[in-house]
C-alpha positions as CSV (number, residue, x, y, z in Angstrom):
1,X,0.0,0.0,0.0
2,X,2.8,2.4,0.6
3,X,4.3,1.7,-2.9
4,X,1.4,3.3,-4.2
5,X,0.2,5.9,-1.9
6,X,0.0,9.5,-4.0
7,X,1.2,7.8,-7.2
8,X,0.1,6.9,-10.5
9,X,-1.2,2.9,-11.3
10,X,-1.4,2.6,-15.0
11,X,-4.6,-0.1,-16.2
12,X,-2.9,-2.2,-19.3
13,X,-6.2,-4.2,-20.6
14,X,-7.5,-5.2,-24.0
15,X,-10.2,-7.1,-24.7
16,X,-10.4,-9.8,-27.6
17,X,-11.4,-7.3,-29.9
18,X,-8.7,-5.2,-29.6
19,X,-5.5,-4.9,-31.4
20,X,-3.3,-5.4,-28.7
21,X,-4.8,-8.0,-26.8
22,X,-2.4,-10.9,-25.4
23,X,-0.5,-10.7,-23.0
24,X,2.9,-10.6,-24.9
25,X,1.7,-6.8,-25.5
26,X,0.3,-6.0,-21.8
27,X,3.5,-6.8,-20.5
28,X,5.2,-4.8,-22.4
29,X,2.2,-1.8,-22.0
30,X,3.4,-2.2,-18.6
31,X,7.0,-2.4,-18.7
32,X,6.4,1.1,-20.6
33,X,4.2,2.4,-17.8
34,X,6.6,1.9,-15.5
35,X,9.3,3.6,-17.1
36,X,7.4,6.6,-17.4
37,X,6.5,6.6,-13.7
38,X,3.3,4.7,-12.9
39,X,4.5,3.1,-8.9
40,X,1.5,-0.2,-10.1
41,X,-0.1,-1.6,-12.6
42,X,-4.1,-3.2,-12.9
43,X,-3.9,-6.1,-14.9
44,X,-7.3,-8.2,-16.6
45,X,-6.8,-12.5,-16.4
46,X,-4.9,-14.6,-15.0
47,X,-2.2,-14.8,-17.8
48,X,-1.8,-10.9,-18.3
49,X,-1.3,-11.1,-14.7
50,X,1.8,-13.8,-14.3
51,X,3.4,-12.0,-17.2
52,X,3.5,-8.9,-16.3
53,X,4.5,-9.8,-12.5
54,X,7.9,-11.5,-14.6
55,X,8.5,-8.3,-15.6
56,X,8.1,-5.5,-13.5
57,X,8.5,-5.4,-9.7
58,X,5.7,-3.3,-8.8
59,X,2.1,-4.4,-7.0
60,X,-0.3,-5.8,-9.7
61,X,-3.6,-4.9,-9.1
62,X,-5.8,-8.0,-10.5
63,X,-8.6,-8.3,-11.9
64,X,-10.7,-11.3,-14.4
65,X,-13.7,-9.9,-16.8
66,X,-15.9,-12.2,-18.1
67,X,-19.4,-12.4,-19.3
68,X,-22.7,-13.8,-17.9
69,X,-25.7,-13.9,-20.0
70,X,-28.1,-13.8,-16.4
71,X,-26.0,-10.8,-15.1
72,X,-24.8,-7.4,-15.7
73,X,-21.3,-8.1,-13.5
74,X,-18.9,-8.8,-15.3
75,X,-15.8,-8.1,-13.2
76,X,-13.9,-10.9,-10.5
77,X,-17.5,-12.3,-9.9
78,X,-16.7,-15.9,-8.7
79,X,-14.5,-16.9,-6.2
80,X,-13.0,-19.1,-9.7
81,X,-12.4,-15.6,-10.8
82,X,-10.5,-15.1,-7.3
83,X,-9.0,-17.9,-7.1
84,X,-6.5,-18.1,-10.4
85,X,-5.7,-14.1,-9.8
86,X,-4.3,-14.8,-6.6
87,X,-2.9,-18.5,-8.2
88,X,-1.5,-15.6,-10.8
89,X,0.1,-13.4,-8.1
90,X,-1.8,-10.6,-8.2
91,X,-0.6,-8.2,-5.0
92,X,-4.2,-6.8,-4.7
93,X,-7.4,-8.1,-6.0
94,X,-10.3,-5.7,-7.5
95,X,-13.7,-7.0,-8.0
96,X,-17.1,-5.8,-9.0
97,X,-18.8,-4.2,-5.1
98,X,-21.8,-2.3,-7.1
99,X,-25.1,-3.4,-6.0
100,X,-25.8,-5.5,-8.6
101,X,-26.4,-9.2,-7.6
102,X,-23.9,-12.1,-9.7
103,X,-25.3,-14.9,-11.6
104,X,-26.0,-17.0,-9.0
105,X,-27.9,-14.2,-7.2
106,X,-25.1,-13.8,-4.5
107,X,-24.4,-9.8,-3.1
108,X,-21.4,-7.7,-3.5
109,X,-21.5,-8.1,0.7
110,X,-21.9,-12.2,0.8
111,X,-19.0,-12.1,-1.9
112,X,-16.9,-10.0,0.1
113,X,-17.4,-12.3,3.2
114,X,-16.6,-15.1,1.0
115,X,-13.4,-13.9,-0.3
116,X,-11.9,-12.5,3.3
117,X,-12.9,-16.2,5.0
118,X,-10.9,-17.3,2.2
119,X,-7.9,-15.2,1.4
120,X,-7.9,-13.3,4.8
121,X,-4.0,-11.9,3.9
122,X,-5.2,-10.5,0.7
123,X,-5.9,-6.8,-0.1
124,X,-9.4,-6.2,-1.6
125,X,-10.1,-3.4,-3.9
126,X,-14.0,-2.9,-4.3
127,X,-15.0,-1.0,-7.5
128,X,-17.7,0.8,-6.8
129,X,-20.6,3.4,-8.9
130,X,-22.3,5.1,-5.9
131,X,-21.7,7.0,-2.7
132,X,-23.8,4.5,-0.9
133,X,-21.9,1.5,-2.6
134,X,-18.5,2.9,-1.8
135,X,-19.9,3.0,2.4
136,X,-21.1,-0.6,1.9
137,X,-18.2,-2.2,0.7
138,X,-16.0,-0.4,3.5
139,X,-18.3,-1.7,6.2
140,X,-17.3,-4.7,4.8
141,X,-14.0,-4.3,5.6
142,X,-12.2,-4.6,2.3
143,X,-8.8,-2.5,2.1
144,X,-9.8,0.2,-0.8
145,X,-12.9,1.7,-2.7
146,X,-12.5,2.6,-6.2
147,X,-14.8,5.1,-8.5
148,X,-14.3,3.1,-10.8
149,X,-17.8,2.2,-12.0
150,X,-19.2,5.7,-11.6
151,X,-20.7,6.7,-15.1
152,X,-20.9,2.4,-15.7
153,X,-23.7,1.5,-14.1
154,X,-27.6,1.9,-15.6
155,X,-28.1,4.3,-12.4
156,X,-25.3,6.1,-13.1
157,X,-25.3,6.7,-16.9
158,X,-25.7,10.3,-16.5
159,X,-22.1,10.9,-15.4
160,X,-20.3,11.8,-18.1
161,X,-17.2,12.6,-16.4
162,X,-15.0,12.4,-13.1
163,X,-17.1,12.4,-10.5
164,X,-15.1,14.5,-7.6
165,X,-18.2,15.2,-6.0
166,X,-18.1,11.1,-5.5
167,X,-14.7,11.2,-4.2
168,X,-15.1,14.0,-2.0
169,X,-18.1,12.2,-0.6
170,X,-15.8,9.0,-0.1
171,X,-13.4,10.5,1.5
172,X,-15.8,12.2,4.2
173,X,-17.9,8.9,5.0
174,X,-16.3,5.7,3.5
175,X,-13.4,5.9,6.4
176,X,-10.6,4.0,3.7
177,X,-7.7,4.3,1.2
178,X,-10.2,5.6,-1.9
179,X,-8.5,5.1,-5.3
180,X,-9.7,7.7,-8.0
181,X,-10.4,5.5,-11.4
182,X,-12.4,5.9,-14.5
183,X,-12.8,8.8,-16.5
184,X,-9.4,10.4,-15.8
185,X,-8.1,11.4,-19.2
186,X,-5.9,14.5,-18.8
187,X,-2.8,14.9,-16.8
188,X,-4.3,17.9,-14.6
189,X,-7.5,15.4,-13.9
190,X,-5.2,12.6,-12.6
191,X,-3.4,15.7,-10.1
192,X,-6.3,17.2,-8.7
193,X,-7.6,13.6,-7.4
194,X,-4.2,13.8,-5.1
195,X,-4.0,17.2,-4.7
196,X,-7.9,16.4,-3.0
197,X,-7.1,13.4,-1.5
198,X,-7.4,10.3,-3.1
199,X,-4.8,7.5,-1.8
200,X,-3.5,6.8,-5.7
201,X,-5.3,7.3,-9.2
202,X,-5.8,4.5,-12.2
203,X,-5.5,5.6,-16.0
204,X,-6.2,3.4,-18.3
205,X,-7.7,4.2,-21.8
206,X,-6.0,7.5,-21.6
207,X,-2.3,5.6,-21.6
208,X,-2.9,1.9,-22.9
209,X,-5.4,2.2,-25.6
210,X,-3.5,4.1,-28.7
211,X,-6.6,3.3,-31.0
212,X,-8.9,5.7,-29.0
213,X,-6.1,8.1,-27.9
214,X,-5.8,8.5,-32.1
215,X,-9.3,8.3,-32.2
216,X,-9.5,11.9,-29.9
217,X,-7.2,13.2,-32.2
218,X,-8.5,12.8,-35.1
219,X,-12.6,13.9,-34.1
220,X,-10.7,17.2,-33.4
221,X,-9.0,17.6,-36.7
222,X,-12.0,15.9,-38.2
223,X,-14.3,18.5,-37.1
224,X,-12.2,21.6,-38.4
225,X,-11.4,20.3,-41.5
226,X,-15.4,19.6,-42.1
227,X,-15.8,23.5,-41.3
């Protein structure tokens, strides 16, 4: 936890529709990260995970997506899920603490019993939408709350940006570490979350995805050029 305190933890995911998905590229995302700065990395599977831990000597946040047909939750949802990141030596593991049930109708609160009874040495990361989700999850007693699904949730489709009114909120009521994630895009963004006291920030499209960096780029010239 100290490695990261006030820093910068860099999100290396793609998806199978992606041009850089594998794992040969995420660890190399991440070796790049890390050279630029970021103190930790979040990492998607069990394989991105082990290679990326063979190369850089920094906590790996981890994390396993995969899709249900009878559930919106998509992110570490079984303790399967939990068990091959920690078999993949993830240093933290970050899971899906909305209030959304999981396929087999279990709560973000019976999960996160399940996991502590079962990894009690492990540090849990719940990614929260909502004020009231964040406060949950910390009564819990897992080690950090994330914004991460703010603006990802039906209920919270109307946030279209970083939600610092969430973090401030956090910070006042949740009474742990909160990481600032999701909708970070600029440098300045990724500064005020410190500078207002969030215990580390995660950027992830912003850094690791080049085809939507480019894709910013050229909507801007795009949109002169059609004046």
């Amino acid at each position: 936890m100290e490695r990261l305190k006030g820093k910068l933890i860099v999100s290396c995911q793609a998806l199978e529709d992606e041009p850089l998905h594998g794992s040969v590229h995420m660890r190399q995302m991440a070796v790049a990260a890390i050279q630029g700065g970021a103190a930790g990395i979040r990492a998607n599977s069990p394989a991105d995970i082990r290679a990326i831990k063979a190369s850089v000597n920094v906590p790996v946040i981890g994390i396993y997506k995969k899709v249900y047909r009878d559930s919106d939750v998509y992110l570490t949802v079984t303790m399967e899920d939990v068990e091959e990141i920690v078999a993949a030596g993830a240093d933290i593991i970050a899971f899906d603490a909305t209030n959304r049930l999981r396929p087999s109708g279990q709560s973000a609160r019976d999960f996160i019993m399940q996991v502590k009874a079962r990894y009690p040495e492990m540090l849990l990361m719940a990614d929260i939408s909502t004020l009231e989700e964040g406060i949950e999850a910390a009564s819990c007693g897992v080690d950090i709350v994330s914004t991460t699904f703010a603006g990802y949730t039906p209920y919270t489709a109307h946030i279209q940006a970083f939600s610092f009114e969430l973090l401030e909120g956090l910070l006042q009521q949740a009474g742990k570490p909160i990481i600032a994630e999701g909708k970070i895009d600029k440098p300045e963004m990724a500064a005020a979350c410190i500078a207002r006291g969030a215990f580390a920030v995660v950027v992830g499209s912003a850094i690791t995805r080049p085809q939507l960096i480019t894709q910013s780029y050229a909507r801007q010239i795009d949109a002169v050029s059609a004046r």
